[in-house]
TORLO-77490 format. One record per residue (C-alpha): residue in three letters; x, y, z; residue number from 1. Coordinates in Angstrom, 1 decimal. Each point is the difference from the previous one (the first is absolute). Layout:
! TORLO-77490
<pt code="ala" east="X" north="Y" up="Z" pos="NUM"/>
...
This chain:
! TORLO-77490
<pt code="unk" east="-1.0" north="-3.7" up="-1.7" pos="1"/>
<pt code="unk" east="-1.8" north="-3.0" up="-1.3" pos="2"/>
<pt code="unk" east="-2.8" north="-1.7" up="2.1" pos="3"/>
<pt code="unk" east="1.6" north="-2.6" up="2.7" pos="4"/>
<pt code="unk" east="-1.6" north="-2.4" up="1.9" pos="5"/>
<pt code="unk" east="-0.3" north="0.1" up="4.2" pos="6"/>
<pt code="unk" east="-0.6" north="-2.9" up="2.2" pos="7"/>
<pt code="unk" east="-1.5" north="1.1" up="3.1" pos="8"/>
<pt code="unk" east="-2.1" north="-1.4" up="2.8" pos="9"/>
<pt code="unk" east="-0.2" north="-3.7" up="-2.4" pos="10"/>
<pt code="unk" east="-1.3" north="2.3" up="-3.3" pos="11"/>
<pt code="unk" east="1.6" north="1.5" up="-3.3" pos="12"/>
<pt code="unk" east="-0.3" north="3.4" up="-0.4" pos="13"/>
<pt code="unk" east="0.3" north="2.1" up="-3.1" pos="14"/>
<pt code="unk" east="2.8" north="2.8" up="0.9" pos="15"/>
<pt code="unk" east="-0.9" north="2.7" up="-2.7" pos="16"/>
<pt code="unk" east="2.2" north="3.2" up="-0.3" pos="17"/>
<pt code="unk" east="-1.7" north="2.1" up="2.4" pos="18"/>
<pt code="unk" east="-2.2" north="3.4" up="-0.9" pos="19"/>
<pt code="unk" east="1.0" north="3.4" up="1.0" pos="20"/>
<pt code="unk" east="-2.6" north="-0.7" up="2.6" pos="21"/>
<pt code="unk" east="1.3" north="-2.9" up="1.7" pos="22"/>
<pt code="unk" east="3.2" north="1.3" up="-0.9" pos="23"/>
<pt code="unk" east="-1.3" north="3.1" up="2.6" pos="24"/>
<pt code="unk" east="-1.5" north="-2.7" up="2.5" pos="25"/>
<pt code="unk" east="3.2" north="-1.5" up="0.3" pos="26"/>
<pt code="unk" east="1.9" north="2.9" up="0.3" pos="27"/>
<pt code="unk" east="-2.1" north="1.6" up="2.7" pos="28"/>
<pt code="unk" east="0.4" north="-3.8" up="2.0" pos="29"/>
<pt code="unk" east="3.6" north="0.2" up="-0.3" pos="30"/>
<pt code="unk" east="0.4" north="4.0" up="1.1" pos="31"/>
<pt code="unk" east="-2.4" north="-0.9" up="3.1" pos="32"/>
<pt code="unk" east="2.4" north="-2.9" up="1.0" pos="33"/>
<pt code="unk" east="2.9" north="1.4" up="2.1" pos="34"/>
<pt code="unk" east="-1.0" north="-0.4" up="3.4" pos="35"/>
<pt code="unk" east="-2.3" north="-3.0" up="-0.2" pos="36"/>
<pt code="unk" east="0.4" north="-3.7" up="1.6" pos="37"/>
<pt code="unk" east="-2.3" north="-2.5" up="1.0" pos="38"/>
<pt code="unk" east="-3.4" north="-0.1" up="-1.3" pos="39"/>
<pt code="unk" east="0.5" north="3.4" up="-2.5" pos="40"/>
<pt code="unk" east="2.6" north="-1.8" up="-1.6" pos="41"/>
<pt code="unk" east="-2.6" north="-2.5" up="-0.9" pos="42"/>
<pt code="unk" east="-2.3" north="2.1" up="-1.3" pos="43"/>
<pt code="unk" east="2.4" north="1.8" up="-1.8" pos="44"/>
<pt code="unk" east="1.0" north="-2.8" up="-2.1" pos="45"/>
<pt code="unk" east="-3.7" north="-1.1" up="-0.4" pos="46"/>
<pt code="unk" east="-0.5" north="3.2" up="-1.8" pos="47"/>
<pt code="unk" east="3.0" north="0.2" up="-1.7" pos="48"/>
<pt code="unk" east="-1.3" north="-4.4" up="-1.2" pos="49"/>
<pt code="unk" east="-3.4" north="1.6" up="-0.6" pos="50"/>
<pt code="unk" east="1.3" north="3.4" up="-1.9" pos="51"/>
<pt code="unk" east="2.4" north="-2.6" up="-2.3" pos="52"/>
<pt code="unk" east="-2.6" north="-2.9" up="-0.3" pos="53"/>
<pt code="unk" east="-3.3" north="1.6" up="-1.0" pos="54"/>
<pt code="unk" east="0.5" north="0.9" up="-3.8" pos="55"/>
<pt code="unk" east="0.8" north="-3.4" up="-0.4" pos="56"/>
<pt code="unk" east="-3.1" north="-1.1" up="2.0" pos="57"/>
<pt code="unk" east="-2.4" north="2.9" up="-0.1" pos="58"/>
<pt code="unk" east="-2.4" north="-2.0" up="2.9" pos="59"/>
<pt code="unk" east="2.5" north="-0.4" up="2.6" pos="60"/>
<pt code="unk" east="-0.3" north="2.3" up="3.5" pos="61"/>
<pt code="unk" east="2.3" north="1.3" up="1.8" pos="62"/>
<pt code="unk" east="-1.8" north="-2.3" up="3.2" pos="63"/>
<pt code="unk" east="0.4" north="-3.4" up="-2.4" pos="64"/>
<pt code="unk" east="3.7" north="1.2" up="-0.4" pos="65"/>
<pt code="unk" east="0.3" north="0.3" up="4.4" pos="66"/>
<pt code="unk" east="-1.9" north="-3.5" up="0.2" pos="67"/>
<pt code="unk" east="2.3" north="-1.8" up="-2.1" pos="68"/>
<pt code="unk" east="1.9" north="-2.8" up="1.6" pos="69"/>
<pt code="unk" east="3.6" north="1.3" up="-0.9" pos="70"/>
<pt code="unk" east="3.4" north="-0.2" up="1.9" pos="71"/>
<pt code="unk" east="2.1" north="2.6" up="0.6" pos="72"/>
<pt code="unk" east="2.4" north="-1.3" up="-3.0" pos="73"/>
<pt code="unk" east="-3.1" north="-0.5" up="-2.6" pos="74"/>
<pt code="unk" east="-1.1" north="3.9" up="1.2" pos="75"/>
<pt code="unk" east="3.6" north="1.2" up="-0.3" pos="76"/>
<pt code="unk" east="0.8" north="-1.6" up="-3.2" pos="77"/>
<pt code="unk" east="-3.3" north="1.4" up="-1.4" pos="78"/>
<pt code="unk" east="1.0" north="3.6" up="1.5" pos="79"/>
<pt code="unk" east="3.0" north="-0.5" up="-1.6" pos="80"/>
<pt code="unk" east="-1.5" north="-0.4" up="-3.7" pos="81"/>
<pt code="unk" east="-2.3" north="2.7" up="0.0" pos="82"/>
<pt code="unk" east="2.3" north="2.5" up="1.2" pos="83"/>
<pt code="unk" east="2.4" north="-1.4" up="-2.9" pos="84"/>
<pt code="unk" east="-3.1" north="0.7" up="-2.1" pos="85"/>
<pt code="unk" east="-0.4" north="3.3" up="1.0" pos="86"/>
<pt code="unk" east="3.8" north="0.9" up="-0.9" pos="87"/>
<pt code="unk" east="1.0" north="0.3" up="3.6" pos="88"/>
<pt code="unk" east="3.2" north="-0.9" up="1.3" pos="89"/>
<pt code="unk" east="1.0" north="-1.7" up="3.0" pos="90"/>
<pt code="unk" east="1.9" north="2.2" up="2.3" pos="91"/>
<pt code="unk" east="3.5" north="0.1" up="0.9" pos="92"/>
<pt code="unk" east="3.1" north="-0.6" up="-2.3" pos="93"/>
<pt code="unk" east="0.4" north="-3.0" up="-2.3" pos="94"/>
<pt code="unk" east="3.0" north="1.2" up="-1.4" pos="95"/>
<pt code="unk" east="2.3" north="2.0" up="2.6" pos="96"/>
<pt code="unk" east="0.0" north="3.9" up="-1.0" pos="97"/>
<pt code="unk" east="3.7" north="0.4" up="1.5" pos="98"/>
<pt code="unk" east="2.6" north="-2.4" up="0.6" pos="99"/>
<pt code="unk" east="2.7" north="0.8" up="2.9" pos="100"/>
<pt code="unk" east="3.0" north="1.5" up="-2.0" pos="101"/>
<pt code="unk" east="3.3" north="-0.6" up="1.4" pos="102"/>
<pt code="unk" east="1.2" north="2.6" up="1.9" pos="103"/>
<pt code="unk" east="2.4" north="2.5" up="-1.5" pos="104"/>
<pt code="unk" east="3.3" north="1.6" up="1.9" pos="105"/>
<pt code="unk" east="0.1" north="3.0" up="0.9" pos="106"/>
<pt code="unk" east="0.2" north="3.1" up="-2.6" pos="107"/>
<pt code="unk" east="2.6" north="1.9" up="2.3" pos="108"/>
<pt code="unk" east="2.5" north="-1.1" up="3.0" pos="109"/>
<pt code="unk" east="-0.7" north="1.1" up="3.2" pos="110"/>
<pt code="unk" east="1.2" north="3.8" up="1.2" pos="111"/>
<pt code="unk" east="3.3" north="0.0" up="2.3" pos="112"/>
<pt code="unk" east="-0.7" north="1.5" up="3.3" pos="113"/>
<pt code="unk" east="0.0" north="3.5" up="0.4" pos="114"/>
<pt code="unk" east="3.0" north="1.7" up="1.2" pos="115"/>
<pt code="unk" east="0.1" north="1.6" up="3.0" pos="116"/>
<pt code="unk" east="-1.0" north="3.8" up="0.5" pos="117"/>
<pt code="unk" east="3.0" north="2.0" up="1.9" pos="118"/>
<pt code="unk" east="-1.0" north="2.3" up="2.2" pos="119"/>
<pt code="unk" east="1.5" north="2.6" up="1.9" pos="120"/>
């Protein structure tokens, strides 16, 4: 990956291909997020900013990252990036894995009913 530029909060930042250990940071943000909302969310994606951010900009904190003035768009968006940057995909399909197939008829014809049994 070759170095990109991220506008957040009304600055550039350097987007740099991450190290194995903010690849890990990331990682352990995204394994932690089923379950969240609200506030956690946020704090989430601030570490997942700060994790994806700092190599670029060795002096920024993860509480400079949660006092930026950023919409939920700008945050997204720079989400979005780093978790490109780290190789991860977004979930769900992009491409269909199966398409409905018309249905085929039936390999046999039905039985005819059963004769009757005689009995005595």
């Amino acid at each position: 990956m070759t170095e990109a530029v991220l506008r957040l909060a009304g600055r550039d930042f350097s987007l740099r291909p991450l190290t194995l250990g903010q690849l890990r940071d990331v990682l352990e943000v995204v394994a932690e997020l089923p379950g969240k909302a609200g506030g956690a969310l946020v704090e989430a994606a601030a570490r997942i900013i700060h994790a994806g951010l700092s190599r670029g900009d060795p002096s920024l904190t993860l509480d400079a990252v949660m006092a930026m003035e950023a919409g939920l768009d700008e945050v997204n968006a720079a989400v979005a990036a780093i978790l490109k940057a780290a190789g991860l995909a977004p979930t769900g399909e992009t491409v269909p894995a199966a398409t409905a197939a018309p249905s085929s008829p039936a390999s046999t014809a039905p039985s005819p009913p059963a004769a009757a049994t005689p009995t005595a």
